[in-house]
C-alpha positions in Angstrom: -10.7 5.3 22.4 -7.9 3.8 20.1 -9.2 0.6 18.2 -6.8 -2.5 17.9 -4.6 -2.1 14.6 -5.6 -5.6 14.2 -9.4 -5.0 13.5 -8.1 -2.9 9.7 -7.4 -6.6 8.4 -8.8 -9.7 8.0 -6.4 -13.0 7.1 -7.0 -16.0 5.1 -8.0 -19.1 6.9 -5.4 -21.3 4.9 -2.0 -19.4 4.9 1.1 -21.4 4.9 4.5 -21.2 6.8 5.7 -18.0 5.7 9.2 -18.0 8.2 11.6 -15.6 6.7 9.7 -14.5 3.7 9.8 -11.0 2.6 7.0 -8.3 2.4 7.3 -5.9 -0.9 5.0 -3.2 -0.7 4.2 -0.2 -3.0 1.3 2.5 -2.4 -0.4 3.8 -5.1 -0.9 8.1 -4.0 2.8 9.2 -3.7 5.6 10.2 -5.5 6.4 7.1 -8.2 8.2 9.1 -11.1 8.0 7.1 -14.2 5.2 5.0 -12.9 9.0 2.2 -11.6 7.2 1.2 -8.5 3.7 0.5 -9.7 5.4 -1.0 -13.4 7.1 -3.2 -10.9 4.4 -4.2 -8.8 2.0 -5.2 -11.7 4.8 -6.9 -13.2 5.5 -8.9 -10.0 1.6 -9.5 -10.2 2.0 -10.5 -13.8 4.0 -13.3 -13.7 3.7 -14.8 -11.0 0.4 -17.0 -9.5 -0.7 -15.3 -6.4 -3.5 -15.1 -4.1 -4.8 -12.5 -1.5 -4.0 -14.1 1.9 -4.9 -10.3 4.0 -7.3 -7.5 3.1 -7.6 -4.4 4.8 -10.7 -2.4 5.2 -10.5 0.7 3.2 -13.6 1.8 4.4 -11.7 3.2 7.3 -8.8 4.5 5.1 -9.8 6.2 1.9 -11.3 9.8 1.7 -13.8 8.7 -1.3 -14.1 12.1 -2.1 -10.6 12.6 -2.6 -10.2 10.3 -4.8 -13.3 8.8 -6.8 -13.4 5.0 -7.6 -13.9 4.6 -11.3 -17.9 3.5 -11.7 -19.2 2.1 -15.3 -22.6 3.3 -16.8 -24.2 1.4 -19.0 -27.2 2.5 -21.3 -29.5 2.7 -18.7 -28.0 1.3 -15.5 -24.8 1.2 -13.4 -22.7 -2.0 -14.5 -19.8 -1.6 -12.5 -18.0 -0.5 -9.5 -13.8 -0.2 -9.0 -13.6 -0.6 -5.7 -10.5 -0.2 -4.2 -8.1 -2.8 -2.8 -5.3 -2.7 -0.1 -4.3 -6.2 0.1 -1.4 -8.4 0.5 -0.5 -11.3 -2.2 1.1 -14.1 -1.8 3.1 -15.5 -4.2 6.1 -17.5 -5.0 9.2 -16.7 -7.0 11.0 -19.3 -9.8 12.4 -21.6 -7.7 9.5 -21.8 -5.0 10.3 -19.0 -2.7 7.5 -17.7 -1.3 6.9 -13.9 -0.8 4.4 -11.2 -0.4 3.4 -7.7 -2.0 1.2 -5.6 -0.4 -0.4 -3.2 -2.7 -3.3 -0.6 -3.1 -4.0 2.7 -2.9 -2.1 4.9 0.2 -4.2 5.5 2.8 -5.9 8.8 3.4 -6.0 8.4 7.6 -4.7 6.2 10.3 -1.1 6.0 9.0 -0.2 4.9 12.4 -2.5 2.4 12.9 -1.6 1.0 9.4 2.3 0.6 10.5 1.3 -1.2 13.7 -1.5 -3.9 11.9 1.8 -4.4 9.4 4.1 -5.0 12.2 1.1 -7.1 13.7 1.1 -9.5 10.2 5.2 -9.6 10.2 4.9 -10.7 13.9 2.4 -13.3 13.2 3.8 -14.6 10.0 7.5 -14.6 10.8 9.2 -12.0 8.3 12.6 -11.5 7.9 12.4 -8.6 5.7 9.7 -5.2 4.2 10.6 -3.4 1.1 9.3 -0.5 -0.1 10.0 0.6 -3.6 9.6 3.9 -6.3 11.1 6.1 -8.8 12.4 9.7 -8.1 13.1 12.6 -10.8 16.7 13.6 -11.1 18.4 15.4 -13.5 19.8 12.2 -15.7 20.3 11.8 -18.8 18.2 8.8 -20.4 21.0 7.0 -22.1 23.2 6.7 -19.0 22.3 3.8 -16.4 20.1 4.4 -13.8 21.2 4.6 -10.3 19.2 3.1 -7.6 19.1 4.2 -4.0 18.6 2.6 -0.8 18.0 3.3 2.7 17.5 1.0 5.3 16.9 0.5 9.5 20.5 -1.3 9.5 23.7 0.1 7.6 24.3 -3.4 7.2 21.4 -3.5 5.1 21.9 -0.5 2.8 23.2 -1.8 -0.4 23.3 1.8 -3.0 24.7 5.1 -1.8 22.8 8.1 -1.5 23.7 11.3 -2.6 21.9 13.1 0.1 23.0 13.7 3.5 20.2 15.3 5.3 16.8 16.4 3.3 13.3 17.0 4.9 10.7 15.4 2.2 6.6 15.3 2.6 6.0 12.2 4.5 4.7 8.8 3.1 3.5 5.6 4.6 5.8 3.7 2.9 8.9 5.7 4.6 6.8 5.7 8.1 6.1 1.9 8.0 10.1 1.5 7.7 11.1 4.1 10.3 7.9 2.6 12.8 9.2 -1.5 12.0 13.4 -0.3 12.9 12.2 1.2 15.5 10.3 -2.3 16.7 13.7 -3.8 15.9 12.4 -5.3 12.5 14.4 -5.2 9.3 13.3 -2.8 7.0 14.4 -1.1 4.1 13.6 1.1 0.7 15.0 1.5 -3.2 14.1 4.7 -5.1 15.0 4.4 -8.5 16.7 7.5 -10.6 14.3 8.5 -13.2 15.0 11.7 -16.1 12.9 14.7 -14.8 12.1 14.7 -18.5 10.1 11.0 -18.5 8.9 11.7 -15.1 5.3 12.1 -15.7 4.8 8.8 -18.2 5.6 4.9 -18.1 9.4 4.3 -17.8 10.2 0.5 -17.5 14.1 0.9 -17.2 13.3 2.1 -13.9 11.4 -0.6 -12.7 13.9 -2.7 -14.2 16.3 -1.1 -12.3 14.3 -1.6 -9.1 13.6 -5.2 -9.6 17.4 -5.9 -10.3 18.4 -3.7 -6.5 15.4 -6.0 -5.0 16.5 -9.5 -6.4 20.3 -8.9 -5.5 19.1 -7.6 -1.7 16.5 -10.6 -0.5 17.7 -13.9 -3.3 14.5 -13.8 -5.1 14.3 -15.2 -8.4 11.9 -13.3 -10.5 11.8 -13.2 -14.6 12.4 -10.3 -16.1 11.9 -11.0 -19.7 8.7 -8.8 -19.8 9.8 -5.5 -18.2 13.3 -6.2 -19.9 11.1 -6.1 -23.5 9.3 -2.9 -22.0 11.9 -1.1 -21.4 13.9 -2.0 -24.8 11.0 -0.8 -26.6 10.2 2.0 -24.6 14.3 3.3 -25.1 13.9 3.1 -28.5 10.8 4.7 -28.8 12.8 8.1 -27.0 16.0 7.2 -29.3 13.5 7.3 -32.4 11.8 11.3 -31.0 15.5 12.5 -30.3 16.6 11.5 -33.5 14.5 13.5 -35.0 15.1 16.4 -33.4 18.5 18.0 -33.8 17.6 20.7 -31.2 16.5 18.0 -28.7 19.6 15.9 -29.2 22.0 19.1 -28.2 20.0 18.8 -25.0 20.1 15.4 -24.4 24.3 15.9 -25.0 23.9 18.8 -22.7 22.6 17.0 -20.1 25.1 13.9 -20.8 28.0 16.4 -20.4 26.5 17.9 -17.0 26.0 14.0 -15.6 29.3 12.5 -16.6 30.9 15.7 -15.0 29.5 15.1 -12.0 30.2 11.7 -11.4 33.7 11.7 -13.0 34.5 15.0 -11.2 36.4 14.1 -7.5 35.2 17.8 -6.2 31.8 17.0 -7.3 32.4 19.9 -9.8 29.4 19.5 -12.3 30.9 22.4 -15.7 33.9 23.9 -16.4 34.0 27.7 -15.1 34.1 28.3 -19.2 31.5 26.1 -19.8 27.7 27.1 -19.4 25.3 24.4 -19.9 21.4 24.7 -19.0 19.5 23.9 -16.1 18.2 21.0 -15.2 14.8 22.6 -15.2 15.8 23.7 -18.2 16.8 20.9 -20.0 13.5 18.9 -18.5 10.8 21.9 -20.0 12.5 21.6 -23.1 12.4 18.2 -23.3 8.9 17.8 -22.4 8.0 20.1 -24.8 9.8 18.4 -27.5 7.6 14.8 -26.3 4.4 16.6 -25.7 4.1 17.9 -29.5 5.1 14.3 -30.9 2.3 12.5 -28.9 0.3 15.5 -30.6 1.6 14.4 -34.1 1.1 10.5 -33.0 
């Protein structure tokens, strides 16, 4: 026997008005290249006040085994115990906007169930509008600005291009709450941020930046962005310093600027010359990482 999607969470006793406020969520367990969506959500959580106004019970969600919670030993007893959190914040933007983030770690099981107890808290609480939000790998180069793209339940509410027509990807919650709330007739939508293959695996806060930018222009939220702007000047820096050091990195990096600007300046889509043979992007990424990999070695 099905249980009510309703018995996953339980609400705060005090929440206020929340008619047409927007839910951001991000899921910690799927693809987030360059950490964008997670950066963004602890940024979110960072500077802003916020309280927990739903939790849900993970007891029913999380395979443990899967994926241990952190547990502290100390000398001669157990201190402390990580558990994990899927909850939704509330918190309000510069001007007094209120919105919400759900965050925590993707659930293992009842996917379904999940979408329908989400739909449940829109319908209660009066939500205009759920975001969903991560970073992809493409082959970009760094020093070019980062595309983000969007996909919605509405084509009115698509605000990036895609360069994909049709693709079948491994399935998320994230993706299956939108498709679930569109098909409810909800307003849903998504922003993947372009992230270098090459800075895929590590902390990359141009792409968040780039997310939070697509998300402010898309719902009228006012959120600072001094810290993640400092982040990611920084963190560019930081790669400009490692290429410059590196002549044979550097004629990748050029490589791969050559292959990008190609593409996008090219009408037929024609990425080289027929004369011109420039590497792969798998390619340029392995070089590239191996180039990083030996200066965090060094450092």
């Amino acid at each position: 026997m099905a249980l009510d999607p309703e018995d996953l969470f339980e609400v705060d006793s005090d929440v206020p008005d929340l008619t047409g406020a927007v839910l951001l969520h991000h899921f910690d367990g799927f693809m987030d290249a360059g950490a964008a969506g997670a950066t963004l959500a602890a940024h979110l959580l960072e500077v802003h006040e916020h309280r927990v106004i739903a939790r849900f019970d993970v007891d029913d969600l999380i395979d443990y085994r899967a994926r241990r919670p952190t547990m502290t030993y100390a000398t001669d007893r157990w201190e402390s115990y990580d558990a994990p959190e899927l909850v939704v914040h509330l918190m309000h933007d510069a001007v007094g906007t209120p919105f919400l983030l759900m965050t925590g770690p993707e659930p293992d099981r009842r996917w379904e169930a999940v979408a329908a107890a989400v739909r449940s808290l829109i319908e209660r609480w009066g939500l205009r509008l759920a975001i969903g939000f991560h970073g992809i790998p493409m082959g970009v180069p760094h020093t070019r600005k980062l595309s983000v793209i969007s996909h919605a339940t509405r084509p009115e509410l698509v605000v990036e291009g895609s360069p994909f027509s049709r693709v079948q990807v491994p399935g998320n919650l994230s993706a299956l709450l939108e498709l679930r709330l569109g098909e409810s007739g909800h307003d849903a939508m998504g922003f993947a941020a372009y992230v270098p293959h090459y800075l895929a695996q590590g902390t990359y806060p141009a792409a968040a930046l780039s997310l939070l930018q697509a998300l402010t222009k898309s719902t009228g939220l006012v959120v600072q962005a001094a810290a993640l702007n400092e982040a990611a000047r920084r963190t560019d820096a930081e790669i400009t310093r490692q290429v410059s050091e590196s002549a044979e990195v550097a004629q990748v990096v050029e490589a791969l600027e050559r292959q990008y600007d190609a593409f996008t300046e090219a009408s037929d889509n024609l990425l080289i010359n027929d004369d011109e043979q420039l590497p792969s992007a798998d390619e340029l990424g392995a070089e590239f990482e191996r180039f990083l990999a030996e200066q965090q070695r060094d450092h």
